[in-house]
C-alpha positions, 0 to 999 in steps of 0.5 A, a space after each residue: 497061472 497058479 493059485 493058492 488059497 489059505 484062511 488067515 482068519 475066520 473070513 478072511 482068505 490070503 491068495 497067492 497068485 502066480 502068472 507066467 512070465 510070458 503072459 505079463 511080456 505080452 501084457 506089456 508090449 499091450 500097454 506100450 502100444 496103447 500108451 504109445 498111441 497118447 503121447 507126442 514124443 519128439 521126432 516121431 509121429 504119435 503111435 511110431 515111437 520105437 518101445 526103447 525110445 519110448 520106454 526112456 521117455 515116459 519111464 518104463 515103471 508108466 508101461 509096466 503100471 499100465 500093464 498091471 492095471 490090465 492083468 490083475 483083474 482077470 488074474 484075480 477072476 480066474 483065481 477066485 474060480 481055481 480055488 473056490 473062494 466066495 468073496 463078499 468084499 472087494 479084495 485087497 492086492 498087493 503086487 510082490 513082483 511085476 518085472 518084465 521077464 519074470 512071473 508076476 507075483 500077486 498077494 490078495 486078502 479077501 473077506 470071503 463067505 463064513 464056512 457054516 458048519 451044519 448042526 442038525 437039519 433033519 428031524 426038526 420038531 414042530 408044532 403042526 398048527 390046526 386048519 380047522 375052519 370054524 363057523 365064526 370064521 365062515 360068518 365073519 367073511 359072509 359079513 365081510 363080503 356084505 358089507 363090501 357089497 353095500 349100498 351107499 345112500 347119500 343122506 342131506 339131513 339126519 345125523 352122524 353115527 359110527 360107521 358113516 361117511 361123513 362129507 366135510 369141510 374144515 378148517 383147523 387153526 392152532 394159536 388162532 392160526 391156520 396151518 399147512 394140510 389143516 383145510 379140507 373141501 367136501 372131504 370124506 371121513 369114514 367115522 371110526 376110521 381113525 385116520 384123522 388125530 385122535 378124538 376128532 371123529 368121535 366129536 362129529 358123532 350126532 352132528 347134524 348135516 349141515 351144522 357146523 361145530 368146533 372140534 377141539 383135539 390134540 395133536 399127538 407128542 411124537 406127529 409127524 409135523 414137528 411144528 404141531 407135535 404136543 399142540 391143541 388145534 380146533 378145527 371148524 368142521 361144516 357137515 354138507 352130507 352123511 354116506 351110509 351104507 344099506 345092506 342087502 340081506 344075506 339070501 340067494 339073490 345076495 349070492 347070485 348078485 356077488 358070485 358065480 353061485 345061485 344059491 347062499 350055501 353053495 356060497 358058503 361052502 366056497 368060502 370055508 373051502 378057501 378059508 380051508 385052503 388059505 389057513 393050510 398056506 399060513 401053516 406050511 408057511 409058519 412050519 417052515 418059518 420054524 423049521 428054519 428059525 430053530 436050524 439057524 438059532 443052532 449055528 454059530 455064525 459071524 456075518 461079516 459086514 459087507 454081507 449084512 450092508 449088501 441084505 440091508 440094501 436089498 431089503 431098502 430096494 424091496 422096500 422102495 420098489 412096495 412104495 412105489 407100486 403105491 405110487 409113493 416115494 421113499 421120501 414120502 414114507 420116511 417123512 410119514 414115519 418120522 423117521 431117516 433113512 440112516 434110522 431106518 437102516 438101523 432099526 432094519 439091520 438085526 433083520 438084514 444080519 437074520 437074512 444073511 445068516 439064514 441064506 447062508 445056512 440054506 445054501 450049506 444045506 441045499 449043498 450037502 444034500 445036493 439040491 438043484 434045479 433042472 432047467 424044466 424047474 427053471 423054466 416053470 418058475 419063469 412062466 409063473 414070472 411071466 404070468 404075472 405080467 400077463 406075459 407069453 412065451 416070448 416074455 418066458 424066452 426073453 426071461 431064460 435069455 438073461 444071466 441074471 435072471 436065470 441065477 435069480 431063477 435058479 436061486 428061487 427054486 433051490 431055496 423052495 426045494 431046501 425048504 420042503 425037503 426040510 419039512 418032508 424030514 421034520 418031526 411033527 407035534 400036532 396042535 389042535 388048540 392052535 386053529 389057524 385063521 384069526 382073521 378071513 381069508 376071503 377078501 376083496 380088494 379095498 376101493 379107497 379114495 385115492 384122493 384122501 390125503 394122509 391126515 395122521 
């Protein structure tokens, strides 16, 4: 077989492919003896049709479709391997000739992956950000872990105040009637939370347990029920209990009752060394996020169509795949967006375009600079996998017995390496006004009442 490639247009490829004569006869005596197989010809058992018998009765142009049908694909396949080409669409084939006897005669129009033509990589400057840890910080994650390791006090009398929990039933009426999801039982309502419509927590503020009241809000323009979207609603609400949280006082028994460390300072020390070591991952993240977003706004580059609608589905996979660790759906986050999956898509397409682009620079790069990944480097990264399901070395095999995954694995581990080499060869600028770290580092998981319903 023979192949050739020629860019017609900026991403688009014409090969011309050539397979030998003897090859399609193959292929045709193939198709005859499938074919021959399905049909009944007169005065012959099925299957014992002589070829030339056959070939008048169901008409050769029937063989050599069947033929065809079974040669071009891998004609195509091996084409695309001959001359390097990296197809993002399917192709468009036209067959200029297939007669038996003589060469089969392919033309293929591919849109392939845009040539990127690096600028400069190496010597990118960059704002080193600061991991300085500041006190404020370290006090902040103290009161954190405080308040998470909190007394709930059930309190059947006393009076609402910001921060309580408040336990409520309720029932909301818009135009004097009640409406889908506006009832609730024994409901708790962190106050200052803002989970229910706006200015309805506030109201509840001084209530005493057990009293009932009426609480007038608003729903907002743009709610997510059309139907209650711009309306007024007053919900009757009865308080039936107050949850408040009692705090311990921050000691060494605080420590001793929330760590492995018998005393506050030892505690205090850990937390700033892992808001230390939290702060110098958001920089390496955000240096490299730089580096790489200055590289890539340096290059011209079209990102044909079907590359874009390929990232956009990825990145609508990853999402889903997020939703549904959460035990939701798609369809139960896209009505609680107010939102469609086709305004969804466009709303996420300048990100898939960004995504598209930016591989594309990173695999340039990773190839000029020849960097790959050993099979020790694969086999950490599908341990690391692996660990994260609590997996063995059985679950490591199984995972480095599998095409796809090695390509994913291999994929990660080129990209991780492009991206520390970019910034082994970055330029610098220090920025101690910059400190990292705005929020706490140190968290602990949330426990959240599964059972709460979605309000606003």
């Amino acid at each position: 077989m023979k192949a050739n490639a020629e860019r017609i247009e900026k991403n688009t490829v014409q090969l011309e492919i050539e397979l030998e004569a003897e090859q399609f006869d193959k292929a045709i005596d193939n198709a005859y003896r499938r074919l021959v197989q399905k049909y009944n010809v007169p005065g012959f058992r099925k299957g014992k049709t002589p070829k030339q018998i056959f070939e008048r009765y169901v008409g050769k142009e029937i063989i050599l479709e069947e033929a065809i049908e079974s040669v071009v694909p891998e004609a195509y396949y091996k084409a695309v391997v001959e001359t390097g080409i990296e197809p993002v669409d399917q192709p468009k084939l036209d067959v200029v000739q297939a007669e038996e006897g003589k060469p089969v005669l392919l033309k293929a129009t591919v849109l392939v992956k845009p040539e990127v033509i690096l600028g400069q990589y190496k010597e990118i400057e960059v704002t080193k950000p600061s991991t300085d840890v500041s006190e404020e910080e370290i006090v902040k994650a103290l009161d954190g872990l405080q308040q998470r390791h909190a007394k709930i006090i059930t309190m059947e009398e006393g009076v609402i105040k910001k921060g309580d929990t408040a336990v409520i039933d309720f029932v909301g009426k818009v135009d004097g009637e009640t409406f889908q999801g506006g009832e609730g039982n024994e409901y708790p309502l962190e106050i200052g939370s803002g989970s229910f419509v706006a200015g309805f927590e506030d109201q509840l503020i001084d209530v005493l347990v057990g009293e009932t009241v009426d609480v007038n809000v608003t729903f907002p323009e743009d709610y997510r029920a059309e139907d209650l979207a711009g309306k007024d609603a007053v919900f009757t609400v009865t308080v039936k209990a107050i949850r408040r949280k009692e705090l311990t006082g921050l000691d060494d028994e605080f420590a001793k009752d929330v760590s492995e460390f018998d005393t506050l300072e030892e505690l205090r020390i850990d937390i700033a060394n892992r808001l230390k070591e939290a702060a110098e991952k958001r920089a390496e993240f955000q240096i490299r996020q730089e580096i790489v977003s200055k590289i890539v706004d340096g290059i011209e580059l079209e990102i044909p169509e079907p590359m874009v609608e390929s990232q956009l589905n990825d990145m609508l996979r990853n999402l889903e795949s997020r939703i549904n660790s959460q035990g939701a759906t798609m369809e139960n986050y896209l009505m609680y967006a107010n939102t469609t999956l086709e305004e969804l898509k466009d709303k996420m397409h300048p990100d898939a375009v960004w995504s598209a682009k930016t591989n594309l620079v990173m695999e340039a790069i990773s190839r000029v600079e020849d960097i790959k990944a050993t099979d020790e480097e694969i086999k950490e990264e599908a341990a690391k996998i692996a660990g994260y399901y609590n997996g063995g070395g059985e679950d490591v095999q199984k995972i480095l017995e599998n095409n796809a995954q090695i390509d994913y694995l291999t994929d990660q581990v080129v990209r991780e390496k492009t991206l520390q080499f970019l910034a082994d060869n970055a330029k610098f600028i220090e920025d101690a006004n910059e400190p990292m770290g705005n929020e706490p580092a140190v968290k602990e998981p949330e426990i959240k009442d599964t059972n709460e319903p979605e309000t606003e």
